[in-house]
C-alpha positions as CSV (number, residue, x, y, z in Angstrom):
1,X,4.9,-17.2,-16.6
2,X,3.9,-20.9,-16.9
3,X,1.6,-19.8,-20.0
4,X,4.4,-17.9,-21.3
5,X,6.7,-21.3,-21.4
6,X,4.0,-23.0,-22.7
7,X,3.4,-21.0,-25.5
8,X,7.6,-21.2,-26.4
9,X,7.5,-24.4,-26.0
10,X,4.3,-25.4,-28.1
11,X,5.7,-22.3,-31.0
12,X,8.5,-21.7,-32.6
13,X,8.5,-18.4,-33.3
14,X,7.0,-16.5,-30.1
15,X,7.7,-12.9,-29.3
16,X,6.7,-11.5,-25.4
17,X,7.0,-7.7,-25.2
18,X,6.5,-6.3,-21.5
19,X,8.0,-3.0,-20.2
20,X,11.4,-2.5,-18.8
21,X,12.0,-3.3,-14.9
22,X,9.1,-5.0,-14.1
23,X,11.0,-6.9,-11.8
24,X,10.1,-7.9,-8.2
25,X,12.5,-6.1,-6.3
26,X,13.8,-5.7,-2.7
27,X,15.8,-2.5,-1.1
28,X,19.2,-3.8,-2.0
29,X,20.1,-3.3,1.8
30,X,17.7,-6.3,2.6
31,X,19.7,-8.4,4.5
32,X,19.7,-12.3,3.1
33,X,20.2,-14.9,4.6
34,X,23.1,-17.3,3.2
35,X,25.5,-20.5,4.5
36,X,28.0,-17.9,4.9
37,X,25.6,-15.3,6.6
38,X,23.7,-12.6,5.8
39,X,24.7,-10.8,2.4
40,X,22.9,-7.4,1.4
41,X,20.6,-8.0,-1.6
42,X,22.8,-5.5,-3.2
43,X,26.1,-8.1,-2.8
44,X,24.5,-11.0,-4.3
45,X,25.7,-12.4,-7.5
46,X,24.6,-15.2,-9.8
47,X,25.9,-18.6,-8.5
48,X,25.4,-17.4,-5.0
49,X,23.6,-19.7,-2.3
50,X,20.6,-18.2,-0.3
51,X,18.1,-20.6,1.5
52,X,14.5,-21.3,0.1
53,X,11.3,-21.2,2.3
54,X,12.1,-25.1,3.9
55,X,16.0,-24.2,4.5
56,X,17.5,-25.6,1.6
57,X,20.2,-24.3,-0.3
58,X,19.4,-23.2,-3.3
59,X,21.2,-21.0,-5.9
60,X,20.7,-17.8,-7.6
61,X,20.7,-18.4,-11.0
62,X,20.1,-14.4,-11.8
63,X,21.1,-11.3,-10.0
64,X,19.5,-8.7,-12.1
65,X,20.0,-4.7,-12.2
66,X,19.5,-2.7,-9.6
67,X,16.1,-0.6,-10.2
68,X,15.2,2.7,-9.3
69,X,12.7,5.1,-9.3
70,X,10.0,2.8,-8.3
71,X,7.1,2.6,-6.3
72,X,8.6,1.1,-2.5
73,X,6.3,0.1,0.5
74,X,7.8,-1.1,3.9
75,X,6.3,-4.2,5.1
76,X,6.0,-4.5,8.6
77,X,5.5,-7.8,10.1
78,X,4.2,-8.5,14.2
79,X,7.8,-9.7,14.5
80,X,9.2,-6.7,14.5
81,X,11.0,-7.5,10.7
82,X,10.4,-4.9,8.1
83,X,11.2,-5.2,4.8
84,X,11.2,-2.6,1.9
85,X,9.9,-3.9,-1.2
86,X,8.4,-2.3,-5.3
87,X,5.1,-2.2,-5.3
88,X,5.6,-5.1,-7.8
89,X,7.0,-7.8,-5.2
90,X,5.3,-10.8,-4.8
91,X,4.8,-12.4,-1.3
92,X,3.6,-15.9,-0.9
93,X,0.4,-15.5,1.6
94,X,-1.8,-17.9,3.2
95,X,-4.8,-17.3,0.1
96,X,-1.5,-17.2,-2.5
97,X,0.8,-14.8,-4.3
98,X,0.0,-11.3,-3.9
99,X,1.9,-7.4,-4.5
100,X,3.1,-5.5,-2.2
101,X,0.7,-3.2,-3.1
102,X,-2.2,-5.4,-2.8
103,X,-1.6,-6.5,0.8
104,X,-3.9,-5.7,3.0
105,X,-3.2,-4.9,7.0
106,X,-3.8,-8.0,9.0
107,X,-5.3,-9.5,6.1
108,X,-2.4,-12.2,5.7
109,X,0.3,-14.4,7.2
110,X,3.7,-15.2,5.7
111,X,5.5,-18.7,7.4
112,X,8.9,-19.2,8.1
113,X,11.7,-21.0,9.9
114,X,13.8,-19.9,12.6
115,X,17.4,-18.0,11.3
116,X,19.9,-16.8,13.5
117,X,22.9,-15.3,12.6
118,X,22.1,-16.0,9.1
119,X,21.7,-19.6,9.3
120,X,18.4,-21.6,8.8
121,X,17.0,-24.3,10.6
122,X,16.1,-26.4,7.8
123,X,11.8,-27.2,7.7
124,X,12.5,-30.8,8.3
125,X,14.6,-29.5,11.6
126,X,12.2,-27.6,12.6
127,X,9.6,-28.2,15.4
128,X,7.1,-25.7,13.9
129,X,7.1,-23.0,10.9
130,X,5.8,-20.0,12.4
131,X,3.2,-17.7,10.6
132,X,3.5,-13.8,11.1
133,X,1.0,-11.4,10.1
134,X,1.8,-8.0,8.5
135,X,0.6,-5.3,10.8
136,X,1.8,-2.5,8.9
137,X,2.4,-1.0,5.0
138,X,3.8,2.2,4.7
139,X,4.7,3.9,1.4
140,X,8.5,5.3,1.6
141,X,10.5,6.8,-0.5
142,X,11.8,5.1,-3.7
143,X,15.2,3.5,-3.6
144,X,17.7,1.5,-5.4
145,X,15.7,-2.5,-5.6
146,X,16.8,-5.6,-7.2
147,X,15.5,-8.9,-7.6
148,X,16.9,-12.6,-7.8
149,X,15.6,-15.4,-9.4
150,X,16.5,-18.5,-7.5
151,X,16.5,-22.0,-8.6
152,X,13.4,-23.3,-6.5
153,X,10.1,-24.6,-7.8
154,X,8.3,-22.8,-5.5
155,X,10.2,-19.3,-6.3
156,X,10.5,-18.4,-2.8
157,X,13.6,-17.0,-1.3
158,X,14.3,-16.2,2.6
159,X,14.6,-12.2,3.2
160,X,15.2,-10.0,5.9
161,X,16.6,-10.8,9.5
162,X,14.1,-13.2,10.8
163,X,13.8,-15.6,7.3
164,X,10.5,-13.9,5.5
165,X,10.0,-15.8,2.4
166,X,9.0,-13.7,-0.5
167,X,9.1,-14.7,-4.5
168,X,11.8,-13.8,-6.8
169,X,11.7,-13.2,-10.5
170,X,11.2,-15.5,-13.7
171,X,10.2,-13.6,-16.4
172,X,13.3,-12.2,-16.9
173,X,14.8,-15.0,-17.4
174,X,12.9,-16.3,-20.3
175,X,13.9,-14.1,-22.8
């Protein structure tokens, strides 16, 4: 995506052709996390607040389409959370940025602040970020996703009940 900028930037005349939803979606049932609570994915709208992956408040600059027919895995993490995500989604691990279909059990940790009742503790409040390994992927049966793209320079975005961050989408917000 950086390249892709680059290259607009650098030329004039640039044309990027990539299939239709190649978004990073969740379930749009995915409880976020927001100042006011949590909202279903699903609810969001562009303008909203969610938190990013230190607890700040950050807004949703795009709430795109809800997707269907697409590949969906549910992530479970040794917390108990469990998330249903494309095949697509990108989750920030301990090596990097990987799909939920190239997760491997056990094989990574995802950090994140404590949230209760839909409110975070911001990183700087915190006394530790815990790490949680994913202990389970399990492919389910596809369902309405959407994805966000959030204004954080990271691209991370709290999900689920327990504040999982996970990445949202860009490119579709270049063209």
């Amino acid at each position: 995506q950086k390249t892709a900028l680059q290259m607009m930037k650098d030329n004039r005349f640039t044309m990027l052709l990539f299939s239709r939803q190649t978004g990073k979606a969740l379930d749009v049932d995915t409880p976020i996390p927001t100042p006011n609570g949590f909202v279903r994915m699903g609810d969001l709208k562009d303008g909203d607040e969610v938190y990013d992956e230190n607890g700040k408040v950050i807004k949703i600059l795009l709430a795109h389409e809800v997707m269907y027919d697409r590949d969906c895995y549910e992530v479970v993490f040794d917390n108990g959370e469990k998330i249903v995500a494309d095949g697509e989604h990108l989750w920030s691990v301990d090596s990097g940025v990987v799909t939920t279909t190239q997760l491997k059990i056990n094989n990574f940790a995802v950090s994140h602040c404590d949230v209760v009742d839909g409110a975070v503790t911001p990183a700087e409040d915190c006394r530790y970020i815990r790490k949680h390994t994913i202990k389970a992927i399990n492919r389910v049966e596809s369902r309405p996703v959407r994805c966000i793209t959030v204004d954080s320079s990271t691209s991370l975005y709290l999900a689920g009940k327990t504040g999982i961050p996970t990445h949202n989408s860009t490119i579709s917000t270049i063209l």
